[in-house]
Rosetta silent file (secondary structure, phi, psi, omega in degrees, C-alpha in Angstrom):
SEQUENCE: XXXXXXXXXXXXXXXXXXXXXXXXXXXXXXXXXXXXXXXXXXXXXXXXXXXXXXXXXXXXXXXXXXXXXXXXXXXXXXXXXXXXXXXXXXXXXXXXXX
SCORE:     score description
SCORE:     0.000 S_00000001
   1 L     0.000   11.725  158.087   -7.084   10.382  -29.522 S_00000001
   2 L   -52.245  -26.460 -178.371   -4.783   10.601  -26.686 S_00000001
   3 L   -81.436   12.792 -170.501   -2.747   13.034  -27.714 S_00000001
   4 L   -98.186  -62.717  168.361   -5.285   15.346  -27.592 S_00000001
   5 L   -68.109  -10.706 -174.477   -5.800   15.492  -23.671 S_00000001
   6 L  -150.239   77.616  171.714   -2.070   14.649  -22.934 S_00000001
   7 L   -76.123  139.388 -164.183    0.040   16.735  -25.750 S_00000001
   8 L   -74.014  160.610 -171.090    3.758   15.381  -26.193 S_00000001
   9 L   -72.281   25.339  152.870    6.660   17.374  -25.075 S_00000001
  10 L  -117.503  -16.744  171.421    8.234   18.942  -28.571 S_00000001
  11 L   -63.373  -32.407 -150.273    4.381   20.229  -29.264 S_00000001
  12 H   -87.495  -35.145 -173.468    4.330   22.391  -26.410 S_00000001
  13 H   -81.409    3.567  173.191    8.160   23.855  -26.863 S_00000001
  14 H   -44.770  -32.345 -169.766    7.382   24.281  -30.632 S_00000001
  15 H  -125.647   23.105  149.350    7.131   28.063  -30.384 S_00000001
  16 L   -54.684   57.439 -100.048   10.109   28.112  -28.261 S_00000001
  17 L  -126.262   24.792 -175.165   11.827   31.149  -30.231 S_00000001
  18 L    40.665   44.151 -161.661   15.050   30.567  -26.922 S_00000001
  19 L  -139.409   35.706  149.304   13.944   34.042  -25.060 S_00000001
  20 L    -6.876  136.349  145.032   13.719   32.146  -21.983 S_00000001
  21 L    63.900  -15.205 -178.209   12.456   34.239  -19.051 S_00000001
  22 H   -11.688  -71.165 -145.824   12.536   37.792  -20.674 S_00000001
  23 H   -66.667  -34.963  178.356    9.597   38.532  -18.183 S_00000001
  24 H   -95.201  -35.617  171.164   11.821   37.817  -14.936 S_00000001
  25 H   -45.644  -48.059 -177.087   15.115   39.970  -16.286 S_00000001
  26 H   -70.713  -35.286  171.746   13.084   42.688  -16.905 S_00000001
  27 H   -54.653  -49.033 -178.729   11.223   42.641  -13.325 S_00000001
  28 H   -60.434  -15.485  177.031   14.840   42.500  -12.004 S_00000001
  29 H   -87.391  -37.242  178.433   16.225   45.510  -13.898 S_00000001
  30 H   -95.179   23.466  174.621   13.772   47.072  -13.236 S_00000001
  31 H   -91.499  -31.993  168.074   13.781   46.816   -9.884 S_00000001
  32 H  -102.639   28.639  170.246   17.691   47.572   -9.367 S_00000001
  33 H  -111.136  -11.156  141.501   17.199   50.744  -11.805 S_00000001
  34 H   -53.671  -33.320 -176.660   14.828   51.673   -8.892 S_00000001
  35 H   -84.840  -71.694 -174.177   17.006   50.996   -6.224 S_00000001
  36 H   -32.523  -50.554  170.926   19.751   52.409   -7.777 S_00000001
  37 H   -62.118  -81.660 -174.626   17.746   55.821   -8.061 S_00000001
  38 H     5.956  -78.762 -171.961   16.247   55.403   -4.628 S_00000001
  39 H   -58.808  -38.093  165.535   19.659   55.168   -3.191 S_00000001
  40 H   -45.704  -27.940 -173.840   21.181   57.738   -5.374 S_00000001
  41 H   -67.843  -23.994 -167.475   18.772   60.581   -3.998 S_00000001
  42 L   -69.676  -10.418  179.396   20.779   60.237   -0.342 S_00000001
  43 L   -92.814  133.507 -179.519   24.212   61.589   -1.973 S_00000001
  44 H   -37.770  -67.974  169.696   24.652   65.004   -2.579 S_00000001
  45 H   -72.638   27.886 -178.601   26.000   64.586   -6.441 S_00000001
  46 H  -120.513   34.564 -164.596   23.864   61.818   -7.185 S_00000001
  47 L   -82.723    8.531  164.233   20.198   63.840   -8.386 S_00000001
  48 L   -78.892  -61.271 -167.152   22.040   62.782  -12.201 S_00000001
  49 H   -84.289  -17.882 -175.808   21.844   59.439  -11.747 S_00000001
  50 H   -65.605  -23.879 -166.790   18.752   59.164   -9.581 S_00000001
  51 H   -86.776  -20.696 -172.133   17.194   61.024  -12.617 S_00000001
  52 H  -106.072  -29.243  153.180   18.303   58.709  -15.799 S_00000001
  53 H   -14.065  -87.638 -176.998   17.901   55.910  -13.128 S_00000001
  54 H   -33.259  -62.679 -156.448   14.993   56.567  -12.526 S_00000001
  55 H   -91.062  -21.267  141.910   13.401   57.142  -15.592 S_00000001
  56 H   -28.724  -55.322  -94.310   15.020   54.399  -17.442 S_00000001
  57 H  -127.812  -57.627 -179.893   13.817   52.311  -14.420 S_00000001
  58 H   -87.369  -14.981  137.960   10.146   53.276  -14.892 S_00000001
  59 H   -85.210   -7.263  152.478    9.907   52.705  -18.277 S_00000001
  60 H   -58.514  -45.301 -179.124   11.136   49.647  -18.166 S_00000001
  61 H   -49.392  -41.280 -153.264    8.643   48.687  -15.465 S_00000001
  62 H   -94.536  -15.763  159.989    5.922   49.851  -17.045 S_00000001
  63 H   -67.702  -68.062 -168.096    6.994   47.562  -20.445 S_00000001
  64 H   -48.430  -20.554  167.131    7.933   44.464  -17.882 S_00000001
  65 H   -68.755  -44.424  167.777    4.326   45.092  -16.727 S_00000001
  66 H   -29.662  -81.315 -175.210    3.052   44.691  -19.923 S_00000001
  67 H   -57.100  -36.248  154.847    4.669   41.895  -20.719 S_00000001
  68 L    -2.790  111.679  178.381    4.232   39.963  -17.244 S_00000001
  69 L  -132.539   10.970  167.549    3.161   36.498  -16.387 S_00000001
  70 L  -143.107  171.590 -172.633    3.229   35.616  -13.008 S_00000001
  71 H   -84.430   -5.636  152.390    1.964   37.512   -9.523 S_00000001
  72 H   -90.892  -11.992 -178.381    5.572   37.518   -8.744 S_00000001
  73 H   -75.368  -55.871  158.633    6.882   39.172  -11.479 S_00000001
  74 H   -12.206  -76.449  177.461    4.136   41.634  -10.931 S_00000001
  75 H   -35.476  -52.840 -166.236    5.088   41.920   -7.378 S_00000001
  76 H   -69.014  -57.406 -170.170    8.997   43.147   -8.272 S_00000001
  77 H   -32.382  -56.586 -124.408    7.396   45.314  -11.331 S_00000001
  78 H   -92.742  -42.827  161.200    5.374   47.265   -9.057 S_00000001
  79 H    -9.824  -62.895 -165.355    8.026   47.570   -6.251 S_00000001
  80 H   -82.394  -80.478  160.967   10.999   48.683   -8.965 S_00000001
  81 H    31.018  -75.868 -168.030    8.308   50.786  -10.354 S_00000001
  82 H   -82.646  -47.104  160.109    7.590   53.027   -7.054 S_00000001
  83 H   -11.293  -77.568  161.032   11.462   53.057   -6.805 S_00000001
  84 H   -60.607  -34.758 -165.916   11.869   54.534   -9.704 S_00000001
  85 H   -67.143  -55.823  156.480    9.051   56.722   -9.698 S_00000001
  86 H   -36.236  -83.403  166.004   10.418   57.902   -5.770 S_00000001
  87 H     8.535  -90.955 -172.452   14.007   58.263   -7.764 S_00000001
  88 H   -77.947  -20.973 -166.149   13.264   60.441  -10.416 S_00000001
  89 H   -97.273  -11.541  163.679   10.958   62.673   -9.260 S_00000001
  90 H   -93.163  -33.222 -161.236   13.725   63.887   -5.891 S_00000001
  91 H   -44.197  -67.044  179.952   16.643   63.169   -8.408 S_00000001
  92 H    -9.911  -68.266  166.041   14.349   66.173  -10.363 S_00000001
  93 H   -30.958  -59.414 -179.648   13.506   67.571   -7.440 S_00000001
  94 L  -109.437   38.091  149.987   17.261   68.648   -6.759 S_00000001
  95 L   142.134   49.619 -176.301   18.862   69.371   -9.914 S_00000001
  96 L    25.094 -157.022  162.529   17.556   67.271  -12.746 S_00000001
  97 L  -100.154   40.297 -179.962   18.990   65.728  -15.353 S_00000001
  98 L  -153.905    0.000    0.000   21.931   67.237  -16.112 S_00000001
């Protein structure tokens, strides 16, 4: 009954389905589809991209939150998040999305 208290290494990767890491890409996208708006509101022409930025940016976050598993992952989510949110709502602010 050892194997009960010490399970062997191909049980635990059994429901490996190779979708490594999903949960850290998405905190990173969405965190430079935050930035990206952010930074977009200081240019004159750029309230287009701060606006699909953006709002790309924050629904991803708010999926990558979902989906989350560590307090760093969190950490980026909520970050890229306020980014985006900051983004879209000056991109808006000066001449939407189109």
């Amino acid at each position: 009954m050892p194997h009960v208290f010490q399970p062997s290494e191909s049980q635990s990767q059994q429901f490996d389905l190779g979708a490594k890491h999903i949960q850290g890409k998405l905190a990173i996208a969405t965190l430079v589809l935050g930035l990206v708006a952010f930074v977009a509101t200081f240019f004159e022409g750029g309230h287009i991209v701060a606006s699909w930025a953006g709002a790309l940016g924050f629904g991803v976050g708010l999926y990558s939150q979902y989906v989350s598993e560590t307090t760093t992952q969190r950490s980026v989510n909520i970050i890229g998040i306020v980014a985006a949110f900051v983004g879209v709502t000056l991109g808006i602010a000066r001449g939407g999305f189109f």
